[in-house]
C-alpha positions, -999 to +999 in steps of 0.1 A: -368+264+329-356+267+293-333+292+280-360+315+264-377+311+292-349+323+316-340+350+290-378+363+295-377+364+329-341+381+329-353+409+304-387+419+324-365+426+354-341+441+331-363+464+316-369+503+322-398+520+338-405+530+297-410+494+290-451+494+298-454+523+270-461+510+236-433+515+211-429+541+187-424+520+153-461+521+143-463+481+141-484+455+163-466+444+192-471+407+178-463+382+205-471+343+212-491+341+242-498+302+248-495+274+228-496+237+234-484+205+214-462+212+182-461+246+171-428+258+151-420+295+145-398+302+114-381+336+116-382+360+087-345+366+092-339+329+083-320+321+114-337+287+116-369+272+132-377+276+169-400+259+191-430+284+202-431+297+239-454+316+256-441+358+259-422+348+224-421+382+207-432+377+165-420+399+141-431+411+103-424+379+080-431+354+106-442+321+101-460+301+125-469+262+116-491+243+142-495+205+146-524+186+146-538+179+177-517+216+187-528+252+189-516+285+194-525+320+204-513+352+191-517+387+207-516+420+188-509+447+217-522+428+241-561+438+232-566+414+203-560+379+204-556+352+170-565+316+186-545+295+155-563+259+153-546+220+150-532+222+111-530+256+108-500+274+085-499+311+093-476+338+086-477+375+101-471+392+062-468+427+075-476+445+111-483+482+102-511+489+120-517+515+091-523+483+064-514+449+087-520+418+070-518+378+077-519+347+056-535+316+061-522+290+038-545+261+052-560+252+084-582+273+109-582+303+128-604+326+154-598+362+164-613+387+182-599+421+168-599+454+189-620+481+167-599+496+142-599+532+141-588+538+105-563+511+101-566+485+074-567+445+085-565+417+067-560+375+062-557+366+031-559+330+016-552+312-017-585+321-029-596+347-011-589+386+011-610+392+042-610+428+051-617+432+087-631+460+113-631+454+150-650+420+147-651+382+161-646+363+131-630+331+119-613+320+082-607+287+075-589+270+042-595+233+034-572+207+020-590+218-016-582+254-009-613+266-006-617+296+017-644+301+046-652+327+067-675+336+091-686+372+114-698+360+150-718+385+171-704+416+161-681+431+130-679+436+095-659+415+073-655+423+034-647+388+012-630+396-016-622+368-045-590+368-062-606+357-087-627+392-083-663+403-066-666+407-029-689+403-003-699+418+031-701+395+062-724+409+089-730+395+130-739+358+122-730+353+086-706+331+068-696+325+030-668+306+009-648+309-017-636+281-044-607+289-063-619+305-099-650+315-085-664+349-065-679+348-027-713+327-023-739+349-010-737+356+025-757+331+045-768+319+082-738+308+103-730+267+094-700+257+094-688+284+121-718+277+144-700+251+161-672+273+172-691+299+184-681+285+216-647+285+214-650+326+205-672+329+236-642+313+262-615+336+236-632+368+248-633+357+284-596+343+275-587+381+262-596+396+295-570+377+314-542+380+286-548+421+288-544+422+323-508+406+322-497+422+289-472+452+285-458+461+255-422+454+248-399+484+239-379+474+206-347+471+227-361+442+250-376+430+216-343+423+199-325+411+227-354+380+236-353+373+198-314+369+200-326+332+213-350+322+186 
């Protein structure tokens, strides 16, 4: 067993009774549910890279770096779930539920997001900011930096350009963004029809990570985080 590890399984039968009630800060209770291969978490606090484990509680700041050939899921509150793909460079840039956001600096990602009842979501990228609402949906940045993203079945997703204009994904559509440019029309899933797949067995996958989750009070927060 390694020491996070034991230090998990020491906190859960540590914890109070008021440990399965959701804490009071207002943020997404952010935590690594599986990974495989290489994945590194670097701590906002600077207190040095750590090796990601499954329970391993993510805080505002965050970065999370996976290998090729590795992946990684990411749970927000135990009823939305970010699947991070092989070469993907993600950072958790703030966890207010009110206005959360994440940046994807290259690589791929799939999520299926709980509906959002009047809170603000978004991943941003080099070239682009995609505003979401409850959806399935997946962004993905090339080695040119050149945003896609893509709405499965259900959702909205807004595409904004940094470089201005915006468009609005619906069920099924996709567009890009090249750096200096604004969104492509929305078109016909292409590039994201492959994966539509892998967000099928991430929905089934959600079920079984809600039925295990409880929220972690801040107290048994800090104290697992102590190890990172």
């Amino acid at each position: 067993m390694t020491l996070l590890a034991a230090v998990l399984a020491a906190a859960a039968l540590l914890a109070p009774a008021s440990a399965q009630e959701p804490a009071a800060s207002g943020n997404w209770d952010a935590r690594i549910v599986s990974s495989s291969g290489t994945v590194t978490v670097t701590p906002a606090d600077g207190s040095g890279d750590a090796a990601a484990a499954a329970d391993m509680p993510l805080d505002e700041g965050d970065r999370v770096v996976v290998a090729a050939g590795s992946s990684a899921e990411i749970s927000l509150d135990g009823d939305s779930l970010i699947d991070l793909q092989p070469g993907a460079d993600f950072t958790l840039t703030r966890l207010q539920k009110t206005e959360s956001s994440f940046t994807l600096a290259v690589g791929s990602l799939l999520a299926k997001i709980q509906k959002l009842e009047g809170w603000d979501l978004s991943v941003r990228t080099p070239t682009a900011v995609a505003a979401v609402r409850g959806t399935e949906f997946g962004v993905e940045v090339d080695a040119d930096q050149q945003s896609h993203v893509g709405v499965f079945d259900e959702g909205r997703v807004e595409v904004t350009s940094r470089a201005g204009g915006s468009e609005l994904l619906t069920p099924n559509q996709e567009t890009f963004v090249r750096r200096g440019f604004g969104p492509a029309r929305a078109f016909a899933l292409r590039r994201f029809a492959a994966r539509r797949r892998l967000m099928r067995a991430q929905i089934r996958r959600l079920r079984a990570v809600r039925a295990r989750f409880s929220v972690l009070p801040p107290s048994q927060r800090r104290a697992m985080r102590r190890y990172l």
